[in-house]
N, CA, C and O atoms as a MOPAC input file, in Angstrom:
PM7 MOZYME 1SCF
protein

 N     37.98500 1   423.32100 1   329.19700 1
 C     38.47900 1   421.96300 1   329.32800 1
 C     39.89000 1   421.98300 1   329.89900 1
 O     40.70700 1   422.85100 1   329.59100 1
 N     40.10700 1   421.10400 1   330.64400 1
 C     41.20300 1   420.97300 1   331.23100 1
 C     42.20700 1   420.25200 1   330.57300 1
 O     41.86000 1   419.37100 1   329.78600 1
 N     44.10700 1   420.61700 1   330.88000 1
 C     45.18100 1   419.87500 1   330.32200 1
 C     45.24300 1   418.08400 1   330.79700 1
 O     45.54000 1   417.51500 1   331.84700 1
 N     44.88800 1   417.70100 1   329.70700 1
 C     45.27100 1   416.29000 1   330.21200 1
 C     46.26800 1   415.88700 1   330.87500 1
 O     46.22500 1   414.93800 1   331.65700 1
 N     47.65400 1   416.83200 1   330.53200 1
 C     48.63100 1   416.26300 1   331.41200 1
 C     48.65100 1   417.11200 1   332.89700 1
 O     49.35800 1   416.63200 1   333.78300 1
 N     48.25000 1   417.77100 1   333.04800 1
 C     47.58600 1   418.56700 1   334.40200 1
 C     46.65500 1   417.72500 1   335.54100 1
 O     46.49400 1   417.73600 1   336.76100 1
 N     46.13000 1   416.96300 1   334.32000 1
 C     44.91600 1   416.10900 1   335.16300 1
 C     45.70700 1   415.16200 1   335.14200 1
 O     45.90100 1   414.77900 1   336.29600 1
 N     46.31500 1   414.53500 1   334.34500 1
 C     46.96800 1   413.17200 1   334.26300 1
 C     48.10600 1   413.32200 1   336.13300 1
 O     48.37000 1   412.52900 1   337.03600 1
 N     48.41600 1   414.75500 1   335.85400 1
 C     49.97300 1   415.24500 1   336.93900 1
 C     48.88800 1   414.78100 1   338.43400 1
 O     49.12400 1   413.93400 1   339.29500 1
 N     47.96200 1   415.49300 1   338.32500 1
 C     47.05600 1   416.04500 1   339.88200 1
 C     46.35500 1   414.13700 1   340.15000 1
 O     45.88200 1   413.75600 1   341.22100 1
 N     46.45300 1   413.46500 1   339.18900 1
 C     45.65300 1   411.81000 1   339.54200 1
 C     46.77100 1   411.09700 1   339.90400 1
 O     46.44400 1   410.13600 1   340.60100 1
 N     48.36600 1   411.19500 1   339.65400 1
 C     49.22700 1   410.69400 1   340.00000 1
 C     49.82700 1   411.17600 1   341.47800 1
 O     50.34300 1   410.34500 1   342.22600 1
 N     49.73900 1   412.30800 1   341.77200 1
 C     49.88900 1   413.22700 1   343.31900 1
 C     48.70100 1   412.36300 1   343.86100 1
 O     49.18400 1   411.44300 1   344.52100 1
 N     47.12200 1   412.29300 1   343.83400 1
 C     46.40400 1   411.30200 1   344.88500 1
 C     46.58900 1   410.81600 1   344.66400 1
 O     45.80100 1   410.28900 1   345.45000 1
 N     47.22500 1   409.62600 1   343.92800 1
 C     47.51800 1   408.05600 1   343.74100 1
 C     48.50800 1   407.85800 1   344.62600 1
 O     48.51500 1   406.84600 1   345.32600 1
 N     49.46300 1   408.79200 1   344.70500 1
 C     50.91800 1   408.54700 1   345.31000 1
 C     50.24900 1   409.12700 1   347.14800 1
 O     50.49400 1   408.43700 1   348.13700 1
 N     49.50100 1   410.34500 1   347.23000 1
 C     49.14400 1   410.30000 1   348.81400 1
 C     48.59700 1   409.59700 1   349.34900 1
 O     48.54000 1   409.45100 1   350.57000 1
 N     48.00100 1   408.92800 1   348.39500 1
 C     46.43500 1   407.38000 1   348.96800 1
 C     47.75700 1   406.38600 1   349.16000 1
 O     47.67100 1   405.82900 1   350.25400 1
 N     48.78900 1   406.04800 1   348.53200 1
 C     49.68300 1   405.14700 1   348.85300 1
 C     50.73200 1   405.42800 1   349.87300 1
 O     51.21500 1   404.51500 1   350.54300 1
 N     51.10800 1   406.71600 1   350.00900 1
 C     51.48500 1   407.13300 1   351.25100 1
 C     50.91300 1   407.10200 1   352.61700 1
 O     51.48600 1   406.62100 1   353.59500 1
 N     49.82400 1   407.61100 1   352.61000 1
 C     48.86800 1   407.64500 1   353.66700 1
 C     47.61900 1   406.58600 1   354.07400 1
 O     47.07600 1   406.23700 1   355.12200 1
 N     47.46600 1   406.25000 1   352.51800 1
 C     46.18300 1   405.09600 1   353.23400 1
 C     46.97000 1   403.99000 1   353.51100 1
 O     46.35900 1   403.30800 1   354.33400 1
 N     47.84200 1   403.57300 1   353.27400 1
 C     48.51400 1   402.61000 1   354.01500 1
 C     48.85400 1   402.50300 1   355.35200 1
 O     49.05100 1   401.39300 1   355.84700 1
 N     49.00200 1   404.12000 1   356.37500 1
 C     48.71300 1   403.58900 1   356.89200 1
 C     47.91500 1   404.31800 1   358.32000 1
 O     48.11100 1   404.61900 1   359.49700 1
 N     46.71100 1   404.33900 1   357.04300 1
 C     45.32300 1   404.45100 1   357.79700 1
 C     44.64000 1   403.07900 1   358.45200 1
 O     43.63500 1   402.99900 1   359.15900 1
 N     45.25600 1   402.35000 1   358.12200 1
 C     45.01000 1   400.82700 1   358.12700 1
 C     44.92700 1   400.06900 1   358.87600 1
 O     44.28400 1   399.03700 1   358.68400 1
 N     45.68400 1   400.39400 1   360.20800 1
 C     45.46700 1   400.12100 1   362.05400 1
 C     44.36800 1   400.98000 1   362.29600 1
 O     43.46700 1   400.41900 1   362.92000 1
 N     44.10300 1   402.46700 1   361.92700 1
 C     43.25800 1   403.27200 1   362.58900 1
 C     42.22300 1   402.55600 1   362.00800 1
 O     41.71300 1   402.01600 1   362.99000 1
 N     41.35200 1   402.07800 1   360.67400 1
 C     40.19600 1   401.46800 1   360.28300 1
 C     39.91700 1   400.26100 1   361.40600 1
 O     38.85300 1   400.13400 1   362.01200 1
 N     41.33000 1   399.22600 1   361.59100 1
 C     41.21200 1   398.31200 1   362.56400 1
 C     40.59200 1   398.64800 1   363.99800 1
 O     39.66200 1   398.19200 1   364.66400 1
 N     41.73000 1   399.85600 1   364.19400 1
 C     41.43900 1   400.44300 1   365.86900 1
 C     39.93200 1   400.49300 1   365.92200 1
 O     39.32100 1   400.02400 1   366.88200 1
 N     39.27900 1   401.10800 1   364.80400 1
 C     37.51700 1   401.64500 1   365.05300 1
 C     37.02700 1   400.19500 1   364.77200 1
 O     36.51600 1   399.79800 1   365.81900 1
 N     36.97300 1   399.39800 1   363.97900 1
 C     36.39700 1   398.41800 1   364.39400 1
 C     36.37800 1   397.58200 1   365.49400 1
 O     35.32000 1   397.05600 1   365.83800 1
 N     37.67100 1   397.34400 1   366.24000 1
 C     37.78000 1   397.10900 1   367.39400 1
 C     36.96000 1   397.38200 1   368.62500 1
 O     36.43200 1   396.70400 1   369.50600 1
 N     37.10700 1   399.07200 1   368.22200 1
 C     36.12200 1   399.75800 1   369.12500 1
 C     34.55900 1   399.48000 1   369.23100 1
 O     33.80000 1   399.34400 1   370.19100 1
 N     34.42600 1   399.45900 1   368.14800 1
 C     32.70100 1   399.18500 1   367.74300 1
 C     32.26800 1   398.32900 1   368.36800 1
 O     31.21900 1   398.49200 1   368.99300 1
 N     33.22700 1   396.68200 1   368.39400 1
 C     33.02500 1   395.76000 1   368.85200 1
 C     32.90100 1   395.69800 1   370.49300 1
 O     31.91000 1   395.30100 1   371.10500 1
 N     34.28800 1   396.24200 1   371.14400 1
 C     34.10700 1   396.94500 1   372.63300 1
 C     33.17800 1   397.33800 1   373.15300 1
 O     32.84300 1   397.04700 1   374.30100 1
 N     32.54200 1   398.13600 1   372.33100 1
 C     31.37500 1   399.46000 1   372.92400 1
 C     29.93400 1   398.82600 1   372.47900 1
 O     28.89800 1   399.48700 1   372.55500 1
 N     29.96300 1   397.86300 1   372.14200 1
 C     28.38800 1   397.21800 1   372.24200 1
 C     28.12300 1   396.45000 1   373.39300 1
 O     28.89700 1   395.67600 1   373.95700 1
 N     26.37900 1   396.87000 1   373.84100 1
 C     25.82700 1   396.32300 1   374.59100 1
 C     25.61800 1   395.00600 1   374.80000 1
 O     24.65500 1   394.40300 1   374.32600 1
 N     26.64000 1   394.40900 1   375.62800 1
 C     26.09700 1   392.65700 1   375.36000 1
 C     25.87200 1   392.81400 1   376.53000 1
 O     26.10100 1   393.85600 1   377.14400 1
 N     25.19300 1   391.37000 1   377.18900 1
 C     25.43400 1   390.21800 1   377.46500 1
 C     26.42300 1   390.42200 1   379.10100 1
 O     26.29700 1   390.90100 1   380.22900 1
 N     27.42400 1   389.67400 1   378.23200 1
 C     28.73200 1   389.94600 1   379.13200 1
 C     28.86100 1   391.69000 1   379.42200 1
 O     28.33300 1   392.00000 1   380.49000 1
 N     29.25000 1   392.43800 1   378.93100 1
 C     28.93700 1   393.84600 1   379.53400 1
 C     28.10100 1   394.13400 1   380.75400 1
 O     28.36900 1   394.88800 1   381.68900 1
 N     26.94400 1   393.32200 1   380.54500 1
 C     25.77100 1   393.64600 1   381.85600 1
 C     26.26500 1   392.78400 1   382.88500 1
 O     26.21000 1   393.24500 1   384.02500 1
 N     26.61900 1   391.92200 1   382.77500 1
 C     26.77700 1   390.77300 1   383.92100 1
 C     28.31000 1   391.13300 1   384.60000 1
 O     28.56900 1   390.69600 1   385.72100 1
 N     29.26700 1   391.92300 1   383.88000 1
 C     29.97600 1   392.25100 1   384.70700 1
 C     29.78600 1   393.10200 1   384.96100 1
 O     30.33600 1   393.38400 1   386.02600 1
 N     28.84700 1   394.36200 1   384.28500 1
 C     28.62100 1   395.92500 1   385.26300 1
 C     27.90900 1   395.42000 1   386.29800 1
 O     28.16200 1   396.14400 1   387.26100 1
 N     27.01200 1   394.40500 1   386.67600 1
 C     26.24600 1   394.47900 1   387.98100 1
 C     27.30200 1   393.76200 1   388.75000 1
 O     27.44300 1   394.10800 1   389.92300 1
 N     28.02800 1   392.86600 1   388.30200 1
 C     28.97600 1   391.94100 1   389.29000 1
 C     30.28600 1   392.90800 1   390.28100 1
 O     30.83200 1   392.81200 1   391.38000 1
 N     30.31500 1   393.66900 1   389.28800 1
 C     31.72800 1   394.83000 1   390.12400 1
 C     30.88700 1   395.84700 1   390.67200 1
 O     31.10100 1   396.40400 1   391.74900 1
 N     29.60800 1   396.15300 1   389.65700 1
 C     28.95400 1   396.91500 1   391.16900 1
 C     28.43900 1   396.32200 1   392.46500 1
 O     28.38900 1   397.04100 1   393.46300 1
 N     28.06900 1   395.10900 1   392.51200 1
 C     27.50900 1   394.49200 1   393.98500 1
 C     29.13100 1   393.85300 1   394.69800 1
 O     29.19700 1   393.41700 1   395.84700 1
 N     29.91500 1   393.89700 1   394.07400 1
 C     31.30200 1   393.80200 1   395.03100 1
 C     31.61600 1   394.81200 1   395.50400 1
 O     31.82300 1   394.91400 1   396.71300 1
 N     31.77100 1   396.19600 1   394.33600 1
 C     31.73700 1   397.65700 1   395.19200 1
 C     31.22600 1   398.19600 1   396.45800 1
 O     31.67300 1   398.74600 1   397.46400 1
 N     29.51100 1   397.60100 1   395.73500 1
 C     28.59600 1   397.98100 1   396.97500 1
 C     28.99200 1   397.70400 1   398.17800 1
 O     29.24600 1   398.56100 1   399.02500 1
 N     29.13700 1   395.56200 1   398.46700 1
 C     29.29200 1   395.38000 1   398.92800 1
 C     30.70900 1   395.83500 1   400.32400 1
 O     30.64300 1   395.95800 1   401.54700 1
 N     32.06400 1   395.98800 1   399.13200 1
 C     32.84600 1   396.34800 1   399.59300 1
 C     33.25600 1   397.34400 1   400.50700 1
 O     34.22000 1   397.35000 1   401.27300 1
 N     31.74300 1   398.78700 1   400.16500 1
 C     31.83800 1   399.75800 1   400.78300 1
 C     31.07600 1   399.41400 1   401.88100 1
 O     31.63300 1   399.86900 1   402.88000 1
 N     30.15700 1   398.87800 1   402.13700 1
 C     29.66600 1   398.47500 1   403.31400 1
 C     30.54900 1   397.54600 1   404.43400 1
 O     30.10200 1   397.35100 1   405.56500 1
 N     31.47800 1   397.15500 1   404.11400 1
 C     31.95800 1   396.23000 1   405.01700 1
 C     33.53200 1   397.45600 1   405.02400 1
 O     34.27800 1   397.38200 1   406.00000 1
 N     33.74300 1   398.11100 1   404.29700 1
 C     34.63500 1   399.10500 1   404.47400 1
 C     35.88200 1   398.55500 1   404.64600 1
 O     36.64400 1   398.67600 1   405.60500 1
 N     36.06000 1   397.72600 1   403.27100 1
 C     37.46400 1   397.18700 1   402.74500 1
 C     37.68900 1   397.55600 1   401.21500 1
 O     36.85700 1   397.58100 1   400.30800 1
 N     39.04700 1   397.83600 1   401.18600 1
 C     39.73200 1   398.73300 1   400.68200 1
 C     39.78500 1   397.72900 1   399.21300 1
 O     39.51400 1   398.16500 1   398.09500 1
 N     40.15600 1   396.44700 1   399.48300 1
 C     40.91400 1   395.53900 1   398.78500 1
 C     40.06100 1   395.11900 1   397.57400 1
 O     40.43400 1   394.97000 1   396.41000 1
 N     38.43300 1   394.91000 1   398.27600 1
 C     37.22800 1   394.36300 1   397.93300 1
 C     36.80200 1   394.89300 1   396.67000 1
 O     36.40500 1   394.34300 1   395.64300 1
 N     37.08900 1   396.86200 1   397.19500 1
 C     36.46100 1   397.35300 1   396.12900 1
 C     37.75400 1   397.53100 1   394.83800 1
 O     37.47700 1   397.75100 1   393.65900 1
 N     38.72700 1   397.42600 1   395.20800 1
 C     39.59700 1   397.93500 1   394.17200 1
 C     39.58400 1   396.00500 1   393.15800 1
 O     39.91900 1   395.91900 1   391.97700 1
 N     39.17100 1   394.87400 1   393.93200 1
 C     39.04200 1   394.11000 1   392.85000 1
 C     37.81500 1   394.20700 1   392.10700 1
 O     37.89200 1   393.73100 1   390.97400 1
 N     36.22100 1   394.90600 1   392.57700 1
 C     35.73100 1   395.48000 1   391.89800 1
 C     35.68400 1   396.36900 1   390.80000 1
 O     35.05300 1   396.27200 1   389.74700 1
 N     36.71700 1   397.56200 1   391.35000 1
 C     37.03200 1   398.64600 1   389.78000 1
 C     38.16200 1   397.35500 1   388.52800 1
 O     38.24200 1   397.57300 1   387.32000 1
 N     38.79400 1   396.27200 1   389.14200 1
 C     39.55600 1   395.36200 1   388.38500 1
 C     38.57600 1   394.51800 1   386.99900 1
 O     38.94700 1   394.33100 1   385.84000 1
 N     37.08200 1   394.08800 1   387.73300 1
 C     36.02400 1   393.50400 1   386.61900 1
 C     35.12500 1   394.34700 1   385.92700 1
 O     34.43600 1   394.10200 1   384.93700 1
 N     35.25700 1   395.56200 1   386.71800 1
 C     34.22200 1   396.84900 1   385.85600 1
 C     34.63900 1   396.84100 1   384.42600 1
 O     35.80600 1   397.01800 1   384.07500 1
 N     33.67500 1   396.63500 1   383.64000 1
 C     34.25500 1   396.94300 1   381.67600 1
 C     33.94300 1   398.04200 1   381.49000 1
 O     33.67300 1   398.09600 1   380.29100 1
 N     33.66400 1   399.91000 1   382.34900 1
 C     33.40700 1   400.80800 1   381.70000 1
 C     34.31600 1   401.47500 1   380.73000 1
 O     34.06300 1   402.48700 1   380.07600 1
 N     35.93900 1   400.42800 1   380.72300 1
 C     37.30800 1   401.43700 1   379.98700 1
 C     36.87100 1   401.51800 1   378.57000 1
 O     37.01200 1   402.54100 1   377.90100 1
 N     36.11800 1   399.97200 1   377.94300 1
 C     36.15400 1   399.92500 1   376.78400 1
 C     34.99800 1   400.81800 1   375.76100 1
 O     35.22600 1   401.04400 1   374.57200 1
 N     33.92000 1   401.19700 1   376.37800 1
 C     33.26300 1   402.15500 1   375.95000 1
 C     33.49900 1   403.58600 1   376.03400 1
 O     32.95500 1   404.41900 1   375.30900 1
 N     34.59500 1   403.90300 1   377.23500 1
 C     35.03400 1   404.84000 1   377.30800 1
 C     36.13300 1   405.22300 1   376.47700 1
 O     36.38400 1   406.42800 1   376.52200 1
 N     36.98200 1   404.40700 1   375.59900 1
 C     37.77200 1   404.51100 1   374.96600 1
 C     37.27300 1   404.38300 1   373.85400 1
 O     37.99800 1   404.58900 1   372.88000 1
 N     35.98200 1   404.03200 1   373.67300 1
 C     35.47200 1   404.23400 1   372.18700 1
 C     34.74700 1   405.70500 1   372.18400 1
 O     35.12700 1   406.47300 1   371.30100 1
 N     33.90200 1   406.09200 1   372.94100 1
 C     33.81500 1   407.65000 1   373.49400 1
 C     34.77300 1   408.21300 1   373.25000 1
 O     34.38200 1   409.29800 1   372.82000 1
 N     36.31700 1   408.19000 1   373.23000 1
 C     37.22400 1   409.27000 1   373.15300 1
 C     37.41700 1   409.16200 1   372.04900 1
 O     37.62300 1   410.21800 1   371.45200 1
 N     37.44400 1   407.97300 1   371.30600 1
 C     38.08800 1   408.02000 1   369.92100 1
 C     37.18500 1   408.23700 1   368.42600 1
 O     37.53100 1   408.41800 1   367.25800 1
 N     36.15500 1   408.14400 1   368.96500 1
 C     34.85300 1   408.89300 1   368.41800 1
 C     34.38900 1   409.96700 1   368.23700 1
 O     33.68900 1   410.32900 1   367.29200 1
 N     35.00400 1   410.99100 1   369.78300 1
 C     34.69700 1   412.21700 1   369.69900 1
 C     35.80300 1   412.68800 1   368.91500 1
 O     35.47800 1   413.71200 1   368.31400 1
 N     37.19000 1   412.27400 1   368.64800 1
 C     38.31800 1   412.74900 1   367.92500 1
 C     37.88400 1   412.77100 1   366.74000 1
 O     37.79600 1   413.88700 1   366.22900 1
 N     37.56000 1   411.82100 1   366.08900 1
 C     37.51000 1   411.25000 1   364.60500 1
 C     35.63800 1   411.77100 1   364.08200 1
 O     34.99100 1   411.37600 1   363.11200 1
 N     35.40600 1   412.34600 1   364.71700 1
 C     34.13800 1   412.19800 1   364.88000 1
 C     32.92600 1   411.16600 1   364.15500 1
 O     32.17800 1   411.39700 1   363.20500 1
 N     33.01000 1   410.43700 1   364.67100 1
 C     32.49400 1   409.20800 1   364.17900 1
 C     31.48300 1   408.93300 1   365.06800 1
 O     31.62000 1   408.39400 1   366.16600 1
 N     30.32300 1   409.37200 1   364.49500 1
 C     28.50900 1   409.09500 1   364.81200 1
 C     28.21900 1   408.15900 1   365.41300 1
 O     27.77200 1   408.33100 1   366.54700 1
 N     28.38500 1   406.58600 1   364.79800 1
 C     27.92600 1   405.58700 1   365.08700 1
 C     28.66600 1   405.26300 1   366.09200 1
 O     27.93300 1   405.03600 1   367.05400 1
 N     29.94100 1   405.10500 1   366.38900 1
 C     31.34000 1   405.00100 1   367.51200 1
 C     30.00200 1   405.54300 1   368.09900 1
 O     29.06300 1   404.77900 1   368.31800 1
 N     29.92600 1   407.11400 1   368.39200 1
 C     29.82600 1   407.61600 1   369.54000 1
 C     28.28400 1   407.36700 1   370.28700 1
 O     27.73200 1   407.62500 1   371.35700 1
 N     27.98700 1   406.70100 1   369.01000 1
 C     26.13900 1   406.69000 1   369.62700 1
 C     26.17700 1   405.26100 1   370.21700 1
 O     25.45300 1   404.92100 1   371.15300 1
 N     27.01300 1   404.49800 1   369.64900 1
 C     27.19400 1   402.94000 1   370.52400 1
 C     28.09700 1   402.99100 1   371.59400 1
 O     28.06300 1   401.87100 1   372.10400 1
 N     28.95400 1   403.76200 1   372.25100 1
 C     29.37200 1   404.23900 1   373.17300 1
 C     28.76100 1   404.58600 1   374.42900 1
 O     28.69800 1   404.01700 1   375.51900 1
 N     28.19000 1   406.02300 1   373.83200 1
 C     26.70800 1   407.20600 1   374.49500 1
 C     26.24200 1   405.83600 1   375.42200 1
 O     26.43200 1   405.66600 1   376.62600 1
 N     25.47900 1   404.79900 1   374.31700 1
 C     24.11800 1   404.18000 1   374.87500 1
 C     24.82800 1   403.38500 1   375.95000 1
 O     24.24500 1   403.30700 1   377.03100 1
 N     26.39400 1   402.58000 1   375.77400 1
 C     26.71600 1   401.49200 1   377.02300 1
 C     27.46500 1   402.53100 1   378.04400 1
 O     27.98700 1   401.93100 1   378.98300 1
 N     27.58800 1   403.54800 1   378.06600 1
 C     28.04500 1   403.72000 1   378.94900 1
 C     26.91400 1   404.39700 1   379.73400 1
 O     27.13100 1   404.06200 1   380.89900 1
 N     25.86100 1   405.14500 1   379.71100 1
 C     24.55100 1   405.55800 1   380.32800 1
 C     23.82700 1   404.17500 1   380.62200 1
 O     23.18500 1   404.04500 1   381.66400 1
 N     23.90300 1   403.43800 1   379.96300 1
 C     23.19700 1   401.87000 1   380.47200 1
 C     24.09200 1   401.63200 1   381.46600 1
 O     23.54700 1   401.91100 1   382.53300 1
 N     25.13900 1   401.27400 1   381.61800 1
 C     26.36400 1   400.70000 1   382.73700 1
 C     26.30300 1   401.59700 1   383.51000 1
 O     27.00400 1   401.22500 1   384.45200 1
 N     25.88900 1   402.62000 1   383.74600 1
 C     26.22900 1   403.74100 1   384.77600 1
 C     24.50600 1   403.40600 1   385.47100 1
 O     24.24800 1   403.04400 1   386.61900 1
 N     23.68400 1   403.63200 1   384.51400 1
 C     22.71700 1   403.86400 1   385.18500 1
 C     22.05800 1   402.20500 1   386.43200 1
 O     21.37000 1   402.13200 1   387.45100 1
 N     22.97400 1   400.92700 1   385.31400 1
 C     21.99300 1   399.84900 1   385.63700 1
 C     23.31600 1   399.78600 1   386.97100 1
 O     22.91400 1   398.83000 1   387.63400 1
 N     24.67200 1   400.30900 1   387.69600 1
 C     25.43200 1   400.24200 1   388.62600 1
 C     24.45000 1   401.18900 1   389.66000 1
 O     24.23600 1   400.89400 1   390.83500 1
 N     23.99400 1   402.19200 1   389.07800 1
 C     23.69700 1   402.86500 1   390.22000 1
 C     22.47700 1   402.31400 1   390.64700 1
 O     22.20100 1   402.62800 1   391.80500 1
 N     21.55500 1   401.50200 1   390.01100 1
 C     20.40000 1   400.65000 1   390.28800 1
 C     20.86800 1   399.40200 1   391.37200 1
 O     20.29500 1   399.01700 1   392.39100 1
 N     21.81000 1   399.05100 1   390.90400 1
 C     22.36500 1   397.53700 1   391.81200 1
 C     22.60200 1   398.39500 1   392.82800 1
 O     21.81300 1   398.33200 1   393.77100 1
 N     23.76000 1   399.42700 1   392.90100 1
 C     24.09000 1   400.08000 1   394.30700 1
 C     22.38800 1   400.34400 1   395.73300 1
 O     22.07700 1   400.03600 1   396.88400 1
 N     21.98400 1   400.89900 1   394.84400 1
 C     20.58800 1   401.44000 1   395.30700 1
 C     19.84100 1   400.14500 1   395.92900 1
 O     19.65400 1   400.12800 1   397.14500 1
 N     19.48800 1   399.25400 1   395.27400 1
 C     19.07400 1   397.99300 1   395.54100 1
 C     19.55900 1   397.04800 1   396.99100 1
 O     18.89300 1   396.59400 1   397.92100 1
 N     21.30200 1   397.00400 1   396.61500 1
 C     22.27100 1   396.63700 1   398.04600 1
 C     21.99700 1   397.65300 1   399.11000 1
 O     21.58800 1   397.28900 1   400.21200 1
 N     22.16500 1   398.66600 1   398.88200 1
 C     22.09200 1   399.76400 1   400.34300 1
 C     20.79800 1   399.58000 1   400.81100 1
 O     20.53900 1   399.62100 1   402.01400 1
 N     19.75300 1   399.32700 1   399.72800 1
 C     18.22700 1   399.30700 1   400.19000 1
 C     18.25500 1   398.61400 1   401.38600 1
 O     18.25500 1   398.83200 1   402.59800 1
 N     18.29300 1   397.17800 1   400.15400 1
 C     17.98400 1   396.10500 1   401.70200 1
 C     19.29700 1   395.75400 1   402.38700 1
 O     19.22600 1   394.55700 1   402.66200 1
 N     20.22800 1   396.15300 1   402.70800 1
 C     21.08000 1   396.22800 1   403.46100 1
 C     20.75200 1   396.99000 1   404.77400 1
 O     20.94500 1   396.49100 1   405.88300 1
 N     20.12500 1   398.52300 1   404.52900 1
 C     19.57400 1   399.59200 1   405.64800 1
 C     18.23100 1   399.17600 1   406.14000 1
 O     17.75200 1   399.43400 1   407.24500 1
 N     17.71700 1   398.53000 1   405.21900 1
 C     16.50100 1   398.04200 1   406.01800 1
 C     16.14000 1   397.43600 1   407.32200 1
 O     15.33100 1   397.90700 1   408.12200 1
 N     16.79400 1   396.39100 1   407.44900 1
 C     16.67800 1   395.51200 1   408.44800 1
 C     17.09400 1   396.60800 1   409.95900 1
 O     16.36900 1   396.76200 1   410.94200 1
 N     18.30600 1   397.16600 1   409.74500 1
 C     18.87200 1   397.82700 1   410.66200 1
 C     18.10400 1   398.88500 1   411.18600 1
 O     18.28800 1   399.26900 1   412.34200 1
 N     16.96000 1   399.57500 1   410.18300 1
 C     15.65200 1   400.14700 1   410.51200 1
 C     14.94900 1   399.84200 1   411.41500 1
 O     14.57600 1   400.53100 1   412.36500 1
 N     14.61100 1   398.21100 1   411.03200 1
 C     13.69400 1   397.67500 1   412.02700 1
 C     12.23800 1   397.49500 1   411.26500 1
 O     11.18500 1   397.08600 1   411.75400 1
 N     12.53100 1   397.96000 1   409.81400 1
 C     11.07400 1   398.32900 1   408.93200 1
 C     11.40500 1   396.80300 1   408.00800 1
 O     12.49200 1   396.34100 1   407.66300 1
 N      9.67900 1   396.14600 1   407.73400 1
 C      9.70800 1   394.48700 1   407.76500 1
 C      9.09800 1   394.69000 1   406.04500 1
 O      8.16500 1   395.48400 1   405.92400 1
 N      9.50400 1   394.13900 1   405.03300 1
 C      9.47400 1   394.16600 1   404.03800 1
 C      8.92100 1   392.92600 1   403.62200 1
 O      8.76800 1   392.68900 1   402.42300 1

């Protein structure tokens, strides 16, 4: 059996580091919820990954500089990507698996729009009637 005042000493040391330190763990709990919220698949997420990719697209086809850089301006890939980093630090599962999924969705459904614009963009110039 253990000294009560040993145990009493060692419950007052975590009482006093939980008040040292979890105080202020207390932005970082915020920061990850923040994130969580960032890094989900909405809605708005999709409608601006296809919107800055068909300005991109577009932009590169007409081969202006300006076009595409207000494209990378509406792209939302920062905020999943910044939940990706701060996920892989902290290692935090769910962060990183709601991350994982929008940023392979946003990548994959940009490179679909790209593919789509160049399609029928090269087509016509083919001469092949769709």
């Amino acid at each position: 059996m253990q000294d009560p005042k040993k145990v009493s000493h060692t419950a007052s040391q975590t009482w006093q580091l939980f008040k040292d330190v979890g105080l202020k763990a207390i932005p970082i709990i915020q920061l990850r919820e923040s994130l969580l919220k960032d890094s989900k698949l909405t809605q708005n997420y999709l409608v601006l990954i296809v919107s800055s990719c068909l300005i991109a697209s577009f932009g590169l086809l007409l081969n202006s500089a300006a076009v595409i850089i207000g494209a990378m301006i509406i792209a939302p890939l920062m905020m999943p990507l910044r939940g990706f980093s701060f996920a892989t630090l902290e290692g935090d599962l769910k962060l990183l698996w709601r991350s994982s999924i929008s940023i392979f969705s946003g990548t994959m459904l940009g490179i679909a729009c790209s593919w789509i614009v160049i399609f029928w963009w090269k087509i016509p110039s083919l001469g092949v009637r769709i």
